[in-house]
C-alpha atoms as a printed R data frame, in Angstrom:
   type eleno elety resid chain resno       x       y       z
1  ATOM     1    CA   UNK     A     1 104.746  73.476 140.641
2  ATOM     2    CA   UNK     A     2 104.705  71.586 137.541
3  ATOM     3    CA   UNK     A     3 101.853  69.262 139.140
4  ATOM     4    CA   UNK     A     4  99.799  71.781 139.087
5  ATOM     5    CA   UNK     A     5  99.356  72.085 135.494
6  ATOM     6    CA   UNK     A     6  98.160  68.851 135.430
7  ATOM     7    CA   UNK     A     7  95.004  69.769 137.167
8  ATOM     8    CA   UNK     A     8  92.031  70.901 134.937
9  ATOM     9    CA   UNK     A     9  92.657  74.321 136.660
10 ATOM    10    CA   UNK     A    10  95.835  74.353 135.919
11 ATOM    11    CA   UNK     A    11  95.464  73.370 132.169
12 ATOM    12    CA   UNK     A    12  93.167  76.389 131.740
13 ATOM    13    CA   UNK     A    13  95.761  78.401 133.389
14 ATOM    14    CA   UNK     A    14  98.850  76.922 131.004
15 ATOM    15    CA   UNK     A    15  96.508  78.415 128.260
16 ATOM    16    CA   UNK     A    16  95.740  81.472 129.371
17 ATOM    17    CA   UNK     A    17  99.326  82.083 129.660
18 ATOM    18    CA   UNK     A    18 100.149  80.309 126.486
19 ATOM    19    CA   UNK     A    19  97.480  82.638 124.591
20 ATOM    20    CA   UNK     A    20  98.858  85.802 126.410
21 ATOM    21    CA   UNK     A    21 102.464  84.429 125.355
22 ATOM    22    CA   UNK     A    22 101.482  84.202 121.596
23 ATOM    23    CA   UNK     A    23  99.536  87.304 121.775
24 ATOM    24    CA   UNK     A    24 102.642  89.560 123.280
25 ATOM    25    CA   UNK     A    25 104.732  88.090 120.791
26 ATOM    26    CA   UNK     A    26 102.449  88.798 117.944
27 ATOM    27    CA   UNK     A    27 102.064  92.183 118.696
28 ATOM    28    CA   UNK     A    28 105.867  92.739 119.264
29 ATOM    29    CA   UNK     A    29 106.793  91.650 115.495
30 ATOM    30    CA   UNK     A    30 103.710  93.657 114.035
31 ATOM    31    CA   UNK     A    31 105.218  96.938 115.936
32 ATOM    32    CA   UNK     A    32 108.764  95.887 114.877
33 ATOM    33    CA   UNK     A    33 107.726  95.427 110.945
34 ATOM    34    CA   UNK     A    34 105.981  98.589 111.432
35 ATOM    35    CA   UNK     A    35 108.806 100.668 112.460
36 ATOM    36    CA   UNK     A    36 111.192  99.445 109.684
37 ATOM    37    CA   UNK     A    37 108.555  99.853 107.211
38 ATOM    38    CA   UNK     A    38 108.666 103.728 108.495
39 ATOM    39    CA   UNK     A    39 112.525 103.832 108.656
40 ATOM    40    CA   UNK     A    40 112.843 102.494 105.000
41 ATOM    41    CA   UNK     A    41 110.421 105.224 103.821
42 ATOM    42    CA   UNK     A    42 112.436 108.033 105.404
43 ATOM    43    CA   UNK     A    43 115.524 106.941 104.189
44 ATOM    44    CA   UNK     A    44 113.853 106.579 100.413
45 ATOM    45    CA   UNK     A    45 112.590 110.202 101.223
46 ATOM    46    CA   UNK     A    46 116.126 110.555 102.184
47 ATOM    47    CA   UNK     A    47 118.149 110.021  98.870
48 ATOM    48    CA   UNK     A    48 115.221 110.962  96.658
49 ATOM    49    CA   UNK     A    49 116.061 114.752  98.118
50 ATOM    50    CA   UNK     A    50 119.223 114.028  98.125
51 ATOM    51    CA   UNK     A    51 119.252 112.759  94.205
52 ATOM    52    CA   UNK     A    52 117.189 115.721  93.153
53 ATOM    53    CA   UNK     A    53 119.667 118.472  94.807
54 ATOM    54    CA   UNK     A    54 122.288 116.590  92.918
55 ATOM    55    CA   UNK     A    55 120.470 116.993  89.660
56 ATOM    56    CA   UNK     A    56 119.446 120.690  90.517
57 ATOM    57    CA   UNK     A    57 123.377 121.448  91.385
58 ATOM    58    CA   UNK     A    58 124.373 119.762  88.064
59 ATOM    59    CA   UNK     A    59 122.238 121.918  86.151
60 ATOM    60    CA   UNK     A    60 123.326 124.943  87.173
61 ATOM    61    CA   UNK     A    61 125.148 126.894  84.775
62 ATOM    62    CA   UNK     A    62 128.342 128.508  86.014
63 ATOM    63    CA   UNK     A    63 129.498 130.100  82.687
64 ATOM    64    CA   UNK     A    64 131.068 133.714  84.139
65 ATOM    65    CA   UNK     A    65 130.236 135.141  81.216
66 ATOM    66    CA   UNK     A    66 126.221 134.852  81.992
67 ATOM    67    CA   UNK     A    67 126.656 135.951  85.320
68 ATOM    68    CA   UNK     A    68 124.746 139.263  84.588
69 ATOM    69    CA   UNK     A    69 122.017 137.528  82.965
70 ATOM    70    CA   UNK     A    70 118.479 137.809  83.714
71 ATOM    71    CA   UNK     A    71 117.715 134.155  86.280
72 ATOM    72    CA   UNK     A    72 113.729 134.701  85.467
73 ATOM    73    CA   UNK     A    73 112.537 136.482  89.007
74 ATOM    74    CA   UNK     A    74 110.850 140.061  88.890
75 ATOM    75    CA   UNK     A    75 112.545 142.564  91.088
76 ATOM    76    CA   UNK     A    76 111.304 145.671  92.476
């Protein structure tokens, strides 16, 4: 087997397989840096909703003596 990729057949075959190789592998890291690059996103996406509900809870003002106050929203 390994004879034949010492014929000039053979050596055109090695690269074929060698390009196809490189190729495969190329493609596989692109797709895997691609789908961390979306993960990290989501989980920045993540904790920036999850800082701003902490804000919004902190500034809530739970004073019982404003409870009847007006919170800015017409009613019918």
């Amino acid at each position: 087997m390994f004879s034949f990729f010492l014929t000039p057949l053979g050596r055109y075959v090695a690269l074929a397989m060698l390009a196809i190789a490189l190729t495969s592998y190329g493609i596989h890291l692109i797709k895997e840096q691609a789908v961390a690059e979306i993960e990290a996103k989501a989980h920045e996406d993540e904790l920036k909703r999850i800082g701003n509900a902490v804000t919004a809870g902190d500034a809530v003002n739970i004073n019982p003596d404003r409870v009847r106050d007006s919170d800015g929203h017409k009613r019918d």
